[in-house]
N, C-alpha and C positions, 0 to 999 in steps of 0.2 A: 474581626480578623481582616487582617489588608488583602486585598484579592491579588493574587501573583499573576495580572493583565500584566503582558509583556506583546502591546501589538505587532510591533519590529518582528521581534522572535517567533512569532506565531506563522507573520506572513512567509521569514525566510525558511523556516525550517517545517512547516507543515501545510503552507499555504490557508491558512485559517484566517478570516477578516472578520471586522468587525461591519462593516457601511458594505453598500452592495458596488461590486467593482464599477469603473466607470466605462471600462470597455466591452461589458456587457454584450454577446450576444445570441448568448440563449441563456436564462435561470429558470431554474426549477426548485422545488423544495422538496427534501427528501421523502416527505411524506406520497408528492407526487410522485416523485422515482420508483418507491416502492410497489406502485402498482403498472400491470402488467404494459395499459396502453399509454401510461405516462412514460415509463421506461423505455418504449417502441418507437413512441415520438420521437425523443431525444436521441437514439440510437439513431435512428433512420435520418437526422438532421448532421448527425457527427459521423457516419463511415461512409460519405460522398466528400468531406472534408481532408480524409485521412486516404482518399481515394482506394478506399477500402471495395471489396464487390459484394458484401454485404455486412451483416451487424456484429460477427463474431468480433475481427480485430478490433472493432469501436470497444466494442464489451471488455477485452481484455488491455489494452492501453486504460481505459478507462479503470477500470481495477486497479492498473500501477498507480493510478493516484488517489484510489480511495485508503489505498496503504498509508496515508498520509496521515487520517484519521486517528489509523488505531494506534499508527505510532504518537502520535499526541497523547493520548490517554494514558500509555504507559512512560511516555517519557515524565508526564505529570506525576505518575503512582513513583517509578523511581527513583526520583532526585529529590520530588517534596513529600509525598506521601498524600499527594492529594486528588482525587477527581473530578474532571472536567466536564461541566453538559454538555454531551454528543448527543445527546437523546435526537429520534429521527425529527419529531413535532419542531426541536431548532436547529436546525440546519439545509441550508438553499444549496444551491449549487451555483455559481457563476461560472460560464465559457468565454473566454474570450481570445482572440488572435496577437500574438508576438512575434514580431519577426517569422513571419510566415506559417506558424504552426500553432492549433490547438493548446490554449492553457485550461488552468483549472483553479478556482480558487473557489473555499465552503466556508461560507457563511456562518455565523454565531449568529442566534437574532436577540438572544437575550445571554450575558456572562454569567453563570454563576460554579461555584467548587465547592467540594465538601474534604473536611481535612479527616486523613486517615488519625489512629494513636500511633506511637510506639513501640507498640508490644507486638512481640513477632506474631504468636495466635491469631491476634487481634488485626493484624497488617495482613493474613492471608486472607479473613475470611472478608476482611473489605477489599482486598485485589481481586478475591476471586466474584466479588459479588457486581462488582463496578466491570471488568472485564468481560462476565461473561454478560450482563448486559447490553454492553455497548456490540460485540458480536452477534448476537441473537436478537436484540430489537434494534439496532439499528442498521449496521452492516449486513448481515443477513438476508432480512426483508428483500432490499438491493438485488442484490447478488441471483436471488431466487428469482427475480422479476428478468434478472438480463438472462438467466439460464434461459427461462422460457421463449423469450423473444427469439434468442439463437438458437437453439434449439440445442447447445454445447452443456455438457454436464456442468454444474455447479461447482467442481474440484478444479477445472480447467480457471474459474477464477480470481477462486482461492487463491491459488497457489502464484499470482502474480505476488502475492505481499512477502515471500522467506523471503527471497534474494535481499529486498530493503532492508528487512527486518538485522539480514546478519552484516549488512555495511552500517547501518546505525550501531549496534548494539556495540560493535569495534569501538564507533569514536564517539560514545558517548564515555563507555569505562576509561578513554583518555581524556574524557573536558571534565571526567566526575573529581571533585576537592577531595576526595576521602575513601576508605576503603569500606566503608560500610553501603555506600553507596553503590560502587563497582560490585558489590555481592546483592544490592537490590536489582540492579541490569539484569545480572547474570539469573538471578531466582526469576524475576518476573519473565523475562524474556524463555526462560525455559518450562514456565506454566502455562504459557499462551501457546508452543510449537508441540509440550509433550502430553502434558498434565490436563489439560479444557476438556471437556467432554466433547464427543462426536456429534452429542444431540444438540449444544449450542452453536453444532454450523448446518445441522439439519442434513447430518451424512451418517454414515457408517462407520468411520476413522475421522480422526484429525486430519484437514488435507494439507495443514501446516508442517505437520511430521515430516517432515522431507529431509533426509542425509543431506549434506552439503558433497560436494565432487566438485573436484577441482582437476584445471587441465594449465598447462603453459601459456603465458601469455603470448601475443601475435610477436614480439617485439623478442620473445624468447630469455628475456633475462630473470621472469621471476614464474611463481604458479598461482594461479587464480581462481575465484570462485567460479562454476557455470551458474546462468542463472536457473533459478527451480523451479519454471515452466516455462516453454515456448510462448515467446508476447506475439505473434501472428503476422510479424512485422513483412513477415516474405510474399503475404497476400496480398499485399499492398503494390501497387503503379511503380514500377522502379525497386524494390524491394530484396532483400534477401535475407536469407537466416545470420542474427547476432552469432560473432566469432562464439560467443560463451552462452548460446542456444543447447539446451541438452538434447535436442534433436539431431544438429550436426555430428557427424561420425569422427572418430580421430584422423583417421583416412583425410577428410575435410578439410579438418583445421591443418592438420600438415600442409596440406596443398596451400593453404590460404597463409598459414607461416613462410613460409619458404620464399612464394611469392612474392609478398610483402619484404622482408629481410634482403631480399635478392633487390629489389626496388631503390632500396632505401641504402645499397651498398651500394646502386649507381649513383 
């Protein structure tokens, strides 16, 4: 079978390389991540970057791009039927600075996929078996490591991935050729947010379950997603809570509509 290595595609859309970036400045390999003082280092090197005042907001920016991950893996299962190696053992981490700010690119060190069948049966109990892998040993581990270091519950990181999760899953069912396809999005994508067990993210609930809520956009002409956890951004040197923060009050966002609209009429 021909391997569906698509590097371009990898980089633009999930940040996934193959060679180790060249602006390099800090890598780690997940394996390291996943334990406690390896996770502490690299925290403690990235929330003086983010002029953060300590590790929480590193932890959760940090999160919004391991989203990146798992939407790989399902964009794989939905569109070809197939699984990608995320296992922790291949995957680095590369940091590096763009244009003044924190990037992220994870490393493959070795490519290899496994092709799902056809058969519906047969396609869940490999989504469900590749899925809940890559959550539980790999993403997981993670997650569980930056809990500790910050001392922030585990759901608080989660929960940076729905927001991604529901602007992907939109315009994928418009780049998908078929309708068989658009109803592969729609299943997968609603067995990873309803269906996963609690015990593959090492909680009580799914912290993916999250309603979606929507509020008016600043600009006032349409309605919009919030996003479905606070990213910490307001702790930050210059900082303040995202218009579509579900912290902000309506109260808030009025004042900040109005404002803006009033601005923009001058």
């Amino acid at each position: 079978m021909e391997l569906s290595l698509d590097r371009d595609m990898l980089k633009a859309k999930f940040y996934l390389i193959m060679e180790p970036h060249p602006d390099a400045i800090y890598s780690a390999s997940f394996a390291e991540l996943s334990t406690v003082e390896g996770m502490k280092k690299f925290l403690q090197f990235y929330a003086p970057l983010l002029t953060a005042p300590d590790t929480e907001p590193a932890g959760t920016f940090f999160c919004s791009w391991l989203g990146r991950i798992a939407l790989a893996e399902q964009y794989y299962l939905s569109f070809y039927n197939r699984s990608i190696a995320l296992d922790l053992e291949n995957l680095t981490m590369d940091m590096y600075e763009s244009n003044g700010y924190c990037q992220f690119a994870f490393r493959i060190q070795q490519w290899s996929e496994e092709q799902g069948t056809g058969a519906s049966a047969e396609r869940e109990i490999f989504r469900q078996t590749h899925l809940k892998q890559l959550y539980q040993q790999t993403l997981r581990p993670l997650i569980e490591a930056i809990s500790t270091v910050t001392g922030a519950h585990a759901r608080v990181f989660w929960r940076q991935f729905p927001s991604q999760f529901n602007y992907f899953i939109q315009a994928w069912q418009e780049e998908a050729s078929s309708t068989t396809i658009v109803e592969q999005i729609k299943e997968d994508h609603h067995y990873v947010t309803t269906q996963m067990e609690a015990e593959t993210f090492g909680l009580s609930r799914n912290p993916l379950h999250i309603p979606t809520r929507y509020t008016t956009s600043i600009q006032g002409d349409q309605s919009i997603p919030l996003k479905s956890a606070c990213c910490l951004y307001h702790r930050m040197d210059d900082g303040d809570y995202c218009f579509s923060c579900p912290k902000l009050s309506e109260t808030d966002r009025d004042e900040r509509r109005l404002a803006y609209q009033s601005k923009e009429g001058n």
